[in-house]
N, C-alpha and C positions, 0 to 999 in steps of 0.2 A: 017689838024691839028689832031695831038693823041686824043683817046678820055680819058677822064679824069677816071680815075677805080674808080668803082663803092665801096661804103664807106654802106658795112653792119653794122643795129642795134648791132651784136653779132659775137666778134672773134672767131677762131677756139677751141680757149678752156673753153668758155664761158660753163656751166652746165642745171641751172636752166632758158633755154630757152621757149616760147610758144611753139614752137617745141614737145619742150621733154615733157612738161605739157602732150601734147596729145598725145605722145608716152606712157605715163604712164596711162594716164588715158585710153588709149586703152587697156595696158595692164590689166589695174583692173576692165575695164568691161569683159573681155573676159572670167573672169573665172564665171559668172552667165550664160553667153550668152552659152560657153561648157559643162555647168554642165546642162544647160535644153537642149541642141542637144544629150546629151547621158541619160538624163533622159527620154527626150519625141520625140524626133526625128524630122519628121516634123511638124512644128508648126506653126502658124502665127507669136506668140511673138519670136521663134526662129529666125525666117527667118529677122523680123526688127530691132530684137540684132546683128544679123551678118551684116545686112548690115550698120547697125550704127559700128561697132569696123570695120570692114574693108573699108569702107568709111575713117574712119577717117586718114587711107594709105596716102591718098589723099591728107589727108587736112596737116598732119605733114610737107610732103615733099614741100607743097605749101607755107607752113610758113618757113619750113627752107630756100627754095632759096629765101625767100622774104627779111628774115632776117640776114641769112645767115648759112653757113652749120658749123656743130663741131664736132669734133671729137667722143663726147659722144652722137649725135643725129646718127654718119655714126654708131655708136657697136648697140646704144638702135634701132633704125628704125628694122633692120634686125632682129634683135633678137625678136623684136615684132611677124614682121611677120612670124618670123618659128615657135612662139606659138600658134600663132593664125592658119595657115595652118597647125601644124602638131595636134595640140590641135583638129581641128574643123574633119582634119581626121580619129583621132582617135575617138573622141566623136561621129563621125558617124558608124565606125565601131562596137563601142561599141552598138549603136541605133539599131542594125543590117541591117542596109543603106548601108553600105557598106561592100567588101568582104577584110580581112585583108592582103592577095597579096597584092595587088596596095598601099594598105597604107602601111606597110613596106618596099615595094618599095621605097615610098615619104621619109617615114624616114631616110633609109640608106642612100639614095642621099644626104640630108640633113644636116646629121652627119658626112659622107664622104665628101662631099666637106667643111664643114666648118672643119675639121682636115687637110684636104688638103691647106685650105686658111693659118692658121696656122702654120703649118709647112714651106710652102712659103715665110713668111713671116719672120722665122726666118731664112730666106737664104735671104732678105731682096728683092723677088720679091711680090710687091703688086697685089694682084686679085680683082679689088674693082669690084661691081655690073658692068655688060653688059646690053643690051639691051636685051637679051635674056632674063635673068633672071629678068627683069620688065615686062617680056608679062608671064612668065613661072608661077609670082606672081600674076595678075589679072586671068589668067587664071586656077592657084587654088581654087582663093578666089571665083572667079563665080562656080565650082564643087560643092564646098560645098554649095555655096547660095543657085542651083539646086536641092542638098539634099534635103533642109529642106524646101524648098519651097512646102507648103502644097496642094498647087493646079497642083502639075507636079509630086506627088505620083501613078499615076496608069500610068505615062507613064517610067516605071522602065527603058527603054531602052534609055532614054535621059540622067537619072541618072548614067547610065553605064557609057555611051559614054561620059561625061563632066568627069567622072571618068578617064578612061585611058586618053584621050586626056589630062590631067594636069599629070599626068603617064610618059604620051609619051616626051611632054614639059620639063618635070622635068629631065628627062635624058637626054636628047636632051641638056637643058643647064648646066647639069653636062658636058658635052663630049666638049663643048666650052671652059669651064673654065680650064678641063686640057689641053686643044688646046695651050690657049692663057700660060698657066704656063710654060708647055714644049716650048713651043716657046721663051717664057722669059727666060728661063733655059739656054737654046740653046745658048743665044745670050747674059747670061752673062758668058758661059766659054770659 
């Protein structure tokens, strides 16, 4: 016997979801939580602001499949988190945590691939998030957690290392997402 499809709280054009509540509300912490990572670097209250706005990653997308996804939670989610990842990059840079290589690295990937999604898309091939690019995102949001975490300051060599390895990730699922684009290219001429 088929199974009967599943009847989400909220259609795909639905707006003002729980969802998006905590997408926004992630986004308007974020900007005390970056303005004390580039004011004071690492901190205790830093480190449990970031992990409350990046936790709440978690919790959005947990509300969205529960509820159901939309089209305004698939633009606002991501958009969160390249504020939050490029924001928490930069505010440690600026902290002098970090050396600005590797963060404009993170950047132009960033900006290159969402001009690339873009463009894609008005060739009408869709790039939506990989699996790559959900490990490439915890493994940002923990770099910077590393950062600011107050008690792993004198081991600067762990700080590096969580640094390029989200460096390394970050490219890594750039070169998937033109993988799969040109493969979709391919295969609609």
């Amino acid at each position: 016997m088929p199974e009967t499809p599943r009847r989400y709280r909220y259609g795909v054009d639905a707006v003002l979801t729980p969802a998006n509540v905590v997408t926004i509300i992630r986004l308007l912490l974020s900007i005390p939580v970056l303005w004390l990572i580039a004011a004071q670097g690492a901190t205790w209250i830093a480190l449990v602001g970031w992990l409350i706005v990046a936790g709440t990653d978690w919790l959005d997308g947990y509300i969205a499949r529960r509820d159901g996804i939309t089209r305004s939670g698939a633009f606002l989610d991501p958009l969160a988190d390249k504020i939050l990842v490029l924001g928490g990059f930069g505010a440690l840079a600026i902290a002098g945590r970090y050396h600005w290589i590797p963060v404009v690295i993170v950047f132009a990937r960033e900006i290159g691939i969402s001009a690339y999604r873009s463009l894609a898309a008005r060739r009408g091939i869709s790039l939506p998030a990989l699996q790559m690019g959900k490990v490439k995102a915890v493994v940002q949001f923990a770099a910077v957690a590393v950062a600011v975490a107050p008690f792993l300051t004198r081991w600067g060599w762990l700080t590096t290392g969580w640094l390029w390895a989200a460096v390394a990730i970050t490219v890594v699922s750039a070169l998937d997402i033109l993988r799969h684009g040109w493969r979709d290219a391919r295969l609609r001429s």
